[in-house]
ZABAFI-627194 format. One line per 5 residues: number of its first residue (from 1); their letters; for each residue x, y, z negated of C-alpha. Coordinates in steps of 0.02 Angstrom, whole numbers. Example, Ala and Ser with C-alpha at 12.3 -4.5 7.8 and 13.67 -1.06 7.14 Angstrom:
<nodes>
1> AS> 615,-225,-390 | 684,-53,-357
</nodes>
This chain:
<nodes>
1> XXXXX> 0,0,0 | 64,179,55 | 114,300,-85 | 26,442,-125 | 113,604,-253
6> XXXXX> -10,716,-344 | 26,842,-458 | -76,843,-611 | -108,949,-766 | -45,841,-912
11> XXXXX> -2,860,-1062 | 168,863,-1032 | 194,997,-890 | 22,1100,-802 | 115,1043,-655
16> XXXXX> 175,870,-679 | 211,786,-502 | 156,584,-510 | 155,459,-407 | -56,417,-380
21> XXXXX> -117,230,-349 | -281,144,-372 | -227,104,-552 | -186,291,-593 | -54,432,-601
26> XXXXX> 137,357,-638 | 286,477,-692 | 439,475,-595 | 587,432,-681 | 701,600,-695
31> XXXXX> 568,723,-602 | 421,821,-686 | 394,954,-569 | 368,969,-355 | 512,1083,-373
36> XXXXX> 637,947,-441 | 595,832,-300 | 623,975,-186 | 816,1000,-245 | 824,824,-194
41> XXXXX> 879,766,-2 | 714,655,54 | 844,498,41 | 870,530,-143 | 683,573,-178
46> XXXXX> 642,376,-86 | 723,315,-189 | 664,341,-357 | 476,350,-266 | 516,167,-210
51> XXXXX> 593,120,-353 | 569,71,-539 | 375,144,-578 | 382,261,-740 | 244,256,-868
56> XXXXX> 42,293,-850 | 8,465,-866 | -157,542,-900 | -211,727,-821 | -306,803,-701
61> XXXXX> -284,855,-515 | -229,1007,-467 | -146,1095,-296 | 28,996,-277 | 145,1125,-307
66> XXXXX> 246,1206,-431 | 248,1363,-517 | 404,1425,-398 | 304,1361,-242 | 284,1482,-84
71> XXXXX> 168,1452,35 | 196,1498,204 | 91,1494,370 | 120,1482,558 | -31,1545,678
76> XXXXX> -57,1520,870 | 24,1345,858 | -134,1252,952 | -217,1299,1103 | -379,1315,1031
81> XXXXX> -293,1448,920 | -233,1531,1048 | -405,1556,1135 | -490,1579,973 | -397,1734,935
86> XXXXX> -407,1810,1102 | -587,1802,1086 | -596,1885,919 | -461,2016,951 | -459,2178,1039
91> XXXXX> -299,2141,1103 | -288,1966,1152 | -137,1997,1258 | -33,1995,1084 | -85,1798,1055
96> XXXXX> -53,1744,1224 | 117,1809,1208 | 159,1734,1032 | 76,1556,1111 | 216,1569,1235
101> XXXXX> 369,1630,1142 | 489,1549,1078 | 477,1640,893 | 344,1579,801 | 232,1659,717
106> XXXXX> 276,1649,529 | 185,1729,372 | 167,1715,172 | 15,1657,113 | 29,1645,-62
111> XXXXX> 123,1581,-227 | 67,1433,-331 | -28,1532,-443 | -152,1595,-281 | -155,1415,-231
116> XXXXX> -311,1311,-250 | -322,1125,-244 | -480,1004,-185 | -637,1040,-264 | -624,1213,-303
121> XXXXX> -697,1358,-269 | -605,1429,-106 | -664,1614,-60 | -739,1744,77 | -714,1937,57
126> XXXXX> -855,2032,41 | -782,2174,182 | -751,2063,310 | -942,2007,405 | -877,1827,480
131> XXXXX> -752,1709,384 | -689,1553,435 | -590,1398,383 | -432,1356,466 | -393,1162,453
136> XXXXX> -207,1149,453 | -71,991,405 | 40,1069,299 | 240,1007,269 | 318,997,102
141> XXXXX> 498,1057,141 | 650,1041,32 | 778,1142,-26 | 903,1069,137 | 751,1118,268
146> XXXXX> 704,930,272 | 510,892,294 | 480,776,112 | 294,751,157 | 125,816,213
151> XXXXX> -25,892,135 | -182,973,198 | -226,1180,207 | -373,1286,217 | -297,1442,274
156> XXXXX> -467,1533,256 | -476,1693,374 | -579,1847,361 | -601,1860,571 | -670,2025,586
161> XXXXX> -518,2099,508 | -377,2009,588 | -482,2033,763 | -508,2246,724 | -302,2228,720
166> XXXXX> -163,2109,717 | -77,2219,583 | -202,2168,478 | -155,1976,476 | -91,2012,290
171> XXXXX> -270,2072,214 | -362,1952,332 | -260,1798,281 | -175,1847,77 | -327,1866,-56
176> XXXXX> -413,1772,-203 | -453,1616,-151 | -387,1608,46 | -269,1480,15 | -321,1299,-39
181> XXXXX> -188,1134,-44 | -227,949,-86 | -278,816,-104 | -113,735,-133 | 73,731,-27
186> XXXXX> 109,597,80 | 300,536,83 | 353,573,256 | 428,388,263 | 262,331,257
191> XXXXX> 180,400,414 | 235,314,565 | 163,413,693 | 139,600,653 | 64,630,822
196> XXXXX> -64,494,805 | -141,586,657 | -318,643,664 | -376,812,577 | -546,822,553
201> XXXXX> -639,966,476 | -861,1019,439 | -934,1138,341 | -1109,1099,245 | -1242,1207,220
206> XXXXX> -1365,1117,110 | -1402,954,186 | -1353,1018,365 | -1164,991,440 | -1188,1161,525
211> XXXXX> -996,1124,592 | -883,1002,628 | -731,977,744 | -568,859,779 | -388,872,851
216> XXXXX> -228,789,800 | -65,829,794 | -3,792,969 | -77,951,1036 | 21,1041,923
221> XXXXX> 121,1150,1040 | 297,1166,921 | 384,1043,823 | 394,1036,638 | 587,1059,661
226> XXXXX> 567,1198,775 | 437,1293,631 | 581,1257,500 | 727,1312,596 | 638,1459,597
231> XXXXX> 574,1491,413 | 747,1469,353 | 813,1607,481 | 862,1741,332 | 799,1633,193
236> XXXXX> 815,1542,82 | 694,1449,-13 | 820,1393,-188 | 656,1290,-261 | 561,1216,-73
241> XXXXX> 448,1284,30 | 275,1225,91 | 229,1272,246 | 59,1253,348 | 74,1216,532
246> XXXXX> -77,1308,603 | -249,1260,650 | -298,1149,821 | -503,1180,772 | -583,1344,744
251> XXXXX> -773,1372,721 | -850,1471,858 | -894,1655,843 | -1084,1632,798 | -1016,1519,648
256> XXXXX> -977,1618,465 | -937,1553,304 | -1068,1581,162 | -1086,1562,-22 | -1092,1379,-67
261> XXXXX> -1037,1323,112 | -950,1164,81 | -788,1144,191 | -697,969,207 | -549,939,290
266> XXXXX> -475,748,317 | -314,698,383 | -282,532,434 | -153,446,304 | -167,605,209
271> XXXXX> -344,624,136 | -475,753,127 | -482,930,62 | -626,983,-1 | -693,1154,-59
276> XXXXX> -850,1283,-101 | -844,1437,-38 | -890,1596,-133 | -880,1782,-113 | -750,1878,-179
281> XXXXX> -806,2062,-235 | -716,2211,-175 | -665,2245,-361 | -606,2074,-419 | -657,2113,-595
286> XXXXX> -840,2126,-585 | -890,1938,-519 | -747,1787,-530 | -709,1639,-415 | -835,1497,-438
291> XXXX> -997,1593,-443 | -1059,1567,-256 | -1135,1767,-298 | -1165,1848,-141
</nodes>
């Protein structure tokens, strides 16, 4: 059976990396944290994941990272991306152009403490009249720009403000609740066939699927090597990196986000994201994450 690392709060760290099986969460001899498996080369980290199990540990499931964790993003990776944005934008010429280059597009999305795992509330902004989900495979990267494993990524998107202007990508794409992570990491030794993976993502309104879609990773148009060699240009990342690798399936125009939308995401080999969506309010203070208010 394939192995699966989760990080769970416990009471021994609120970010205690395990390794999760049918029987439960097991410690990892000399590692408590993502962020000491990420100063480790992916050889080293094999082998204590394949080796000698540690002990049962009880906690619950949170977003796997660590409290030094970035989160970056790449856009206008996929085709559909591409033509998604052209259509929203009032200057479509600038994704056609990034589609083509050979620089990526490359952004921050958030640290671990703006990062939300499965089941939680993820979130819309209330200035911003269409929202959308962006189902992305994410890589867990290492200190020596090695891929350690994949994850899944909601890198929710407030449309109508990235299409006004690209130079609002950073408000459109970096609030309360944009960024969600989870279920669990997948070793990259256990996939055999990256390209063969299916992403599948709906959103539920009730009883209705009012959305759903499919791609895989084969029509991703750059390599995961080609999206590191680029993160690392001018940085360094001491503690890991993860980074999400862009989104092959976005909703049309005439579909929104709305309070208590329910957004899944599955991965083949990787599991499924899920998440609630409510509103955040212009002033933060007045209503909190996890009220569905609109």
């Amino acid at each position: 059976m394939s192995k699966a690392l989760a990080v769970i709060e416990s009471s021994e760290s609120s970010h205690h990396l395990v390794i999760a099986g049918e029987a439960g969460y097991f410690s990892i001899p000399g590692i408590t944290t993502l962020t000491d498996a990420l100063h480790l080369s992916v050889s080293q980290l094999q082998g204590l994941i394949d080796g000698k199990q540690g002990p049962s540990v009880q906690g619950k499931l949170v977003a796997p990272v660590a409290p030094e964790t970035e989160v970056w993003g790449a856009g206008v990776t996929y085709l559909r991306s591409r033509d998604a944005r052209k259509e929203e934008s009032g200057v479509p010429d600038v994704y056609q152009r990034v589609y083509e280059a050979d620089r990526p597009e490359l952004f921050f999305k958030g640290t671990a403490g703006r990062t939300l795992g499965t089941g939680v509330d993820i979130g819309i902004r209330e200035d911003s009249h269409a929202s959308v989900p962006e189902p992305e495979v994410a890589i867990v990267i290492n200190r020596f720009q090695e891929v350690v494993g994949l994850t899944i990524c909601n890198d929710v998107t407030a449309r109508t403000i990235e299409g006004e202007n690209p130079l609002y990508l950073s408000q459109a794409k970096i609030y309360v609740g944009s960024a969600s992570l989870g279920p669990t990491i997948t070793p990259i030794w256990e996939i055999d066939d990256l390209q063969a993976l299916a992403i599948k993502a709906k959103i539920e309104r009730g009883t209705q699927i009012i959305w759903q879609a499919e791609t895989s990773l084969a029509a991703l148009h750059r390599t995961f090597a080609d999206l590191v060699s680029y993160l690392f240009r001018c940085q360094i990342f001491p503690d890991g990196v993860i980074l999400s690798t862009g989104t092959g399936i976005v909703p049309p125009l005439d579909i929104s986000l709305e309070a208590n939308d329910v957004v899944s995401i599955t991965v083949d080999k990787v599991g499924t994201l899920s998440n609630r969506v409510s509103v955040i309010a212009l002033d933060i203070h007045t209503r909190t994450l996890g009220t569905g208010a609109k």
